[in-house]
C-alpha positions in Angstrom: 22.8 10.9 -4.0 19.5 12.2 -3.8 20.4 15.0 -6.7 21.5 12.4 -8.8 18.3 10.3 -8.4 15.6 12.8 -8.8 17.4 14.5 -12.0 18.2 11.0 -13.4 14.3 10.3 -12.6 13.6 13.3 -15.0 15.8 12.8 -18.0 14.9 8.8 -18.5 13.5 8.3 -22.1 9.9 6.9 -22.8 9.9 3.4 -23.7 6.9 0.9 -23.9 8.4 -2.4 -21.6 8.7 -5.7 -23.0 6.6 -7.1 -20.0 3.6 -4.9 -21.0 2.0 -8.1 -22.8 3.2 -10.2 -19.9 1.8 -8.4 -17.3 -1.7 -8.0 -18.9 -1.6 -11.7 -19.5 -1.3 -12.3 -15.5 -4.1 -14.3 -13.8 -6.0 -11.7 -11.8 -8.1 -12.3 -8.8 -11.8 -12.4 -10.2 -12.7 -10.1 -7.1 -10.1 -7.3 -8.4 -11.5 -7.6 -12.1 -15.0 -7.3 -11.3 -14.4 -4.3 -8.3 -12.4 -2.6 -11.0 -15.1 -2.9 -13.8 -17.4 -1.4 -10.9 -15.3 1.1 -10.4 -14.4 2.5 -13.4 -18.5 2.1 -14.9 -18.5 4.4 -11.9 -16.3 6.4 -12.8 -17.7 6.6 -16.5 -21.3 7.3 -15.1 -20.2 10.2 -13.0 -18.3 11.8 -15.8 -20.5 15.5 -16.9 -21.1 16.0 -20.4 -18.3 18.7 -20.4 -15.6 15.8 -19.6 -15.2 16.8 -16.2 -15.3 15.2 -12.8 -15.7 16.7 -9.2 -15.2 16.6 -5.9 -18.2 17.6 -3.5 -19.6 21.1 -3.8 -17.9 21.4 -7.7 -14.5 21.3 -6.1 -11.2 19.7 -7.7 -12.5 19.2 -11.4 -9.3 19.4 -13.0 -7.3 17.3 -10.3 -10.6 14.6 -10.1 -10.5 14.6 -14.0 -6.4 13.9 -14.3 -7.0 11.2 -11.5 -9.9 9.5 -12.9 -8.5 9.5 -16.8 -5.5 8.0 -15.5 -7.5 5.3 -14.0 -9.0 4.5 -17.1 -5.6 4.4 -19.1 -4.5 1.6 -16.5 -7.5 -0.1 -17.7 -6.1 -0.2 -21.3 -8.3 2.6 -22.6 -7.1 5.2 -24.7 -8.7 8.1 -26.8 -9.4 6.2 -29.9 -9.8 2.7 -28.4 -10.9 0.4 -25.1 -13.8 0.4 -23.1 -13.3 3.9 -21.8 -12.0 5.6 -24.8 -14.7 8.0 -25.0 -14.5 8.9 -21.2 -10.7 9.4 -21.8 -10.8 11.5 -25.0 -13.6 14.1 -23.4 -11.3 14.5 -20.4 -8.4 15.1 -22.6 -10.9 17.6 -24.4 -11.5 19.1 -20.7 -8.0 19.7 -19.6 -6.2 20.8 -22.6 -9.7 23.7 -22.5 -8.8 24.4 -19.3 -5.1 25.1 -20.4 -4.6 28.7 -20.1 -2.4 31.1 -21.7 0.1 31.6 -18.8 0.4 27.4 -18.9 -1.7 26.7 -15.9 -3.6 24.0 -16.4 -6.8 24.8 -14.4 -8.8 27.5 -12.6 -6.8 30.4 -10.6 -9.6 30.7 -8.0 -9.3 27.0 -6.7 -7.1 27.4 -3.7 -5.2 24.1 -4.6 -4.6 24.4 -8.0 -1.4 23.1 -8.2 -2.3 19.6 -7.1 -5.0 19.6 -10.6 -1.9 21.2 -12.6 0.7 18.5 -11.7 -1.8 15.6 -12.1 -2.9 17.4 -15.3 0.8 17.0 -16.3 1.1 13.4 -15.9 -2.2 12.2 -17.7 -1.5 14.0 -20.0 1.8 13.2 -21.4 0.6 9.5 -20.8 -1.9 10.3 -23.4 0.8 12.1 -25.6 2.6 9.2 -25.8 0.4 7.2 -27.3 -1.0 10.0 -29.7 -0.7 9.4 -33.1 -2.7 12.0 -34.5 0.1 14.5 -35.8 -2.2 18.0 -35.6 -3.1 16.8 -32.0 0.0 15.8 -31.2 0.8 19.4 -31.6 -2.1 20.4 -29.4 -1.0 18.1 -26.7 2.8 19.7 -26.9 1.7 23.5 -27.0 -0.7 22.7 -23.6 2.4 20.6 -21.5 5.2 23.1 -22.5 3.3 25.8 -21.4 2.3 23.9 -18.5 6.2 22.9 -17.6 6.8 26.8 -18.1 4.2 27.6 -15.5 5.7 25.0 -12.8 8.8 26.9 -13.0 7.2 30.0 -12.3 5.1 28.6 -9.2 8.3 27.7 -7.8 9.2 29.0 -4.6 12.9 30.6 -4.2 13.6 27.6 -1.8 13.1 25.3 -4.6 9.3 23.8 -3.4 5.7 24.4 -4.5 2.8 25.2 -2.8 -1.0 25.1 -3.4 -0.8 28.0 -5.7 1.9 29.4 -7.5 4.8 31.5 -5.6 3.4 34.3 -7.3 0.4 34.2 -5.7 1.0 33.2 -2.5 5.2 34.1 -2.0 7.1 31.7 0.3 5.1 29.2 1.3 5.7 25.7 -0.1 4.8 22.6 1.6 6.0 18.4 0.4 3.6 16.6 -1.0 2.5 19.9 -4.0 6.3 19.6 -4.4 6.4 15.5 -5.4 3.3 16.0 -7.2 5.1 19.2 -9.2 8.4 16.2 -9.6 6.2 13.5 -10.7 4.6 16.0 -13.3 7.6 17.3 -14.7 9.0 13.3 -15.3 6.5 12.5 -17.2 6.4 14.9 -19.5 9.8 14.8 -19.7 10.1 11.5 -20.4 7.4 12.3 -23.1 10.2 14.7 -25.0 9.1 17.9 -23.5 12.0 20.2 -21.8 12.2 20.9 -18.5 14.8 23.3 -17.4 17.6 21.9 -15.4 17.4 24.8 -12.6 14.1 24.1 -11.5 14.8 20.5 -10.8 18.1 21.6 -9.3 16.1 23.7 -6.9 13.3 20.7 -6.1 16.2 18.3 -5.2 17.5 20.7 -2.4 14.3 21.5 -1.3 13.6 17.7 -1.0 16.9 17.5 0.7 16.2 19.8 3.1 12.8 17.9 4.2 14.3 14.8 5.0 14.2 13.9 8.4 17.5 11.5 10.6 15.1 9.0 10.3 14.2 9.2 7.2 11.0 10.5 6.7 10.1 13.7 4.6 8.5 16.8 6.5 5.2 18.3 5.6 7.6 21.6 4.5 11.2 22.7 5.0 9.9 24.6 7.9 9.3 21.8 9.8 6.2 19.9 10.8 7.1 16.6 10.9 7.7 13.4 8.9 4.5 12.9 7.1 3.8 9.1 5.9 2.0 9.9 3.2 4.9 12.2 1.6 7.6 9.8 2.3 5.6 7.0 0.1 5.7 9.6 -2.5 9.5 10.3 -2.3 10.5 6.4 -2.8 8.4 6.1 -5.5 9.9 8.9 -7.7 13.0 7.3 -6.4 12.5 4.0 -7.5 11.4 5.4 -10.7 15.0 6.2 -11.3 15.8 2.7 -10.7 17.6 3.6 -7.3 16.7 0.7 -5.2 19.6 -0.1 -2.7 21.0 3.7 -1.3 21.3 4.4 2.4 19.0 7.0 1.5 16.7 4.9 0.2 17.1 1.9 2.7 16.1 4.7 5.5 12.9 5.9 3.8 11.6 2.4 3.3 12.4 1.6 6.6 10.2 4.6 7.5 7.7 4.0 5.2 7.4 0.3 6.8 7.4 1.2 10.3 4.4 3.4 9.6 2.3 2.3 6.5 2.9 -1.4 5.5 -0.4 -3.3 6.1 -1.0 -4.6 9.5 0.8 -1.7 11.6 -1.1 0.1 14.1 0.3 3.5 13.2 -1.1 3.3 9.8 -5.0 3.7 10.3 -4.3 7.4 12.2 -1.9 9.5 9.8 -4.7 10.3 7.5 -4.5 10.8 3.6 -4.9 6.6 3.3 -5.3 6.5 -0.1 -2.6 9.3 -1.4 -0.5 7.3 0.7 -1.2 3.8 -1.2 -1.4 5.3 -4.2 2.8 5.8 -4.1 3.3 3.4 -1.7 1.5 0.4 -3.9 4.2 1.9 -6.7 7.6 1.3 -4.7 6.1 -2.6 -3.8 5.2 -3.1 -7.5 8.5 -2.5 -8.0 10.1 -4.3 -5.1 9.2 -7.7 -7.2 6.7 -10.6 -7.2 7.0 -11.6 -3.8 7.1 -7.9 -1.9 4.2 -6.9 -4.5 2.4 -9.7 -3.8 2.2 -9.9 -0.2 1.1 -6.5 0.0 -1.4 -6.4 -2.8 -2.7 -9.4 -1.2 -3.5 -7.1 2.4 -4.5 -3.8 0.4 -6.8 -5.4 -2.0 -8.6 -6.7 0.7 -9.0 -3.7 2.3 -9.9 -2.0 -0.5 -12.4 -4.7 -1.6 -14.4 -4.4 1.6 -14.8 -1.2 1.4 -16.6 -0.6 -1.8 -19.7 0.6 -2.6 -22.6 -1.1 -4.2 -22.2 1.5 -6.8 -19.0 0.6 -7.5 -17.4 3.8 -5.1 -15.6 4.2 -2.4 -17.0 6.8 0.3 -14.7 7.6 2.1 -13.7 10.9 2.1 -15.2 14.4 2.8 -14.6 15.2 -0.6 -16.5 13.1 -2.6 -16.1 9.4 -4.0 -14.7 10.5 -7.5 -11.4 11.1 -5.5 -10.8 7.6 -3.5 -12.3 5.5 -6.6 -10.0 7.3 -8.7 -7.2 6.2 -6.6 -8.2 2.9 -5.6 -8.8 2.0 -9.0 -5.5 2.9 -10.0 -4.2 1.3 -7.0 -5.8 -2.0 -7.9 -4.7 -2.2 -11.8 -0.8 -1.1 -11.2 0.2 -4.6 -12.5 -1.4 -4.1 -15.9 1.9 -3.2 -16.6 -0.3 -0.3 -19.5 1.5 3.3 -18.1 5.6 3.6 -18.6 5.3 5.3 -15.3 4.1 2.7 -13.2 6.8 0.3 -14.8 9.1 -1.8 -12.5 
């Protein structure tokens, strides 16, 4: 079941849905509109000349860009138009620079690079989409099907990813660079780029191997434990295959609400809070109107207290671009803007 999900999950077309207007449309709480605004000015303030965001100490900038662009897409912005458009075209500028020959999309020395490549995958293809410039088009193809190339290569024989390609670090892979990897690879092939078959074949069994009997998904196939935070991740890409109602599904949600729904004890001690929320706020957007909105109605809050006078979140010990980025994201899912965010 699970093989059938995730390659499913990979080979669904791009389609703008009908309840894009709709959703925009939607009354929103005046709260969420004005923390957003705050967020992403934020956001746009913090941005270097270059296009670049990053963590504390210069860390992350190709996985803080990624995140932060694709906050600003939610917003509506893209390169030629919105608010943000001229945030969004200088990060596309950034990461397609930072596209190498080999297809990695980001700096070998950063001992996580994998996280910046996959996230790198997924803004970008949202912005490919919408391209309609044909020469950059073209740009935007070249940079994502070397980058698909290079995920296939940083596969581990298992079938998983780790922070850094196989090749430079053999045999280790660990769950959540693995979803990330997934997630990556849908979207661009859902924005017409090929994917081989056999390395999706090889991340199915890998994530097979993870799960736990009840239900959650281990930090690697090695063991380690269920991890909350990767579980949220793994329903999502499932529900982005439309696969709602599987035993295999109806034993990862019930994980996933025993240990990160709003309100349960258990939820304030796994760590990674906003990762977490980032997939889980996906797989209740989809749920419907009446599972989305109970929980939007808890996690807004939460986010809402916590922001910033400047418009960030500090909560982390790398940085605010980082929780901002994802809150933001968090908060505008119901734009309805991003086919992968789509119910």
């Amino acid at each position: 079941m699970l093989r059938t999900i995730i390659f499913t999950l990979l080979t669904l077309s791009v389609c703008l849905p009908a309840n894009i207007a709709t959703a925009a449309k939607r009354k929103k709480d005046p709260r969420v509109v004005q923390a957003v605004n705050r967020a992403l000015d934020y956001l746009a303030r913090e941005q270097r000349r270059q296009g670049y965001w990053e963590a504390n100490g210069g860390q992350y900038r190709v996985a803080m860009t990624a995140l932060a662009g694709n906050a600003m897409l939610c917003e509506g912005s893209t390169t030629t138009r919105g608010r943000y458009a001229k945030s969004v075209r200088l990060a596309v500028d950034y990461l397609m620079e930072m596209s190498r020959p080999n297809g990695l999309i980001g700096f070998k020395e950063d001992y996580h690079y994998t996280y910046g490549h996959g996230f790198s995958m997924l803004f970008l293809s949202q912005v490919f989409g919408e391209e309609e410039d044909i020469e950059r088009r073209e740009e935007l193809k070249k940079v994502l099907t070397r980058a698909v190339a290079f995920s296939a290569q940083a596969q581990t024989s298992r079938g998983g990813w780790g922070y850094v390609s196989a090749k430079d670090q053999p045999n280790f892979d660990e769950g959540s660079t693995c979803i990330t990897q997934v997630q990556g690879l849908r979207a661009c092939r859902n924005a017409g780029i090929a994917v081989p078959s056999e390395v999706i074949e090889k991340a199915i069994k890998y994530i097979e191997e993870c799960m736990t009997p009840d239900g959650g998904i281990q930090y690697s196939i090695r063991g380690g434990g269920a991890r909350p935070p990767i579980t949220a991740a793994a329903v999502a890409a499932m529900f982005n295959a439309g696969e709602y109602e599987s035993k295999t599904v109806e034993k990862m949600m019930k994980y996933c609400e025993r240990n990160i729904d709003p309100g349960k004890t258990t939820s304030q001690f796994f760590g990674h809070w906003h990762y977490t929320h980032y997939y889980y706020a996906q797989v209740k957007y989809r749920l419907g109107d009446e599972a989305w909105n109970k929980y939007f109605d808890e996690v807004s809050k939460e986010i809402l207290r916590k922001q910033s006078a400047s418009g960030a979140w500090k909560e982390t010990h790398i940085g605010d671009v980082y929780p901002t980025a994802m809150n933001a994201t968090i908060l505008q899912l119901d734009n309805g803007y991003l086919p992968i965010y789509q119910r």
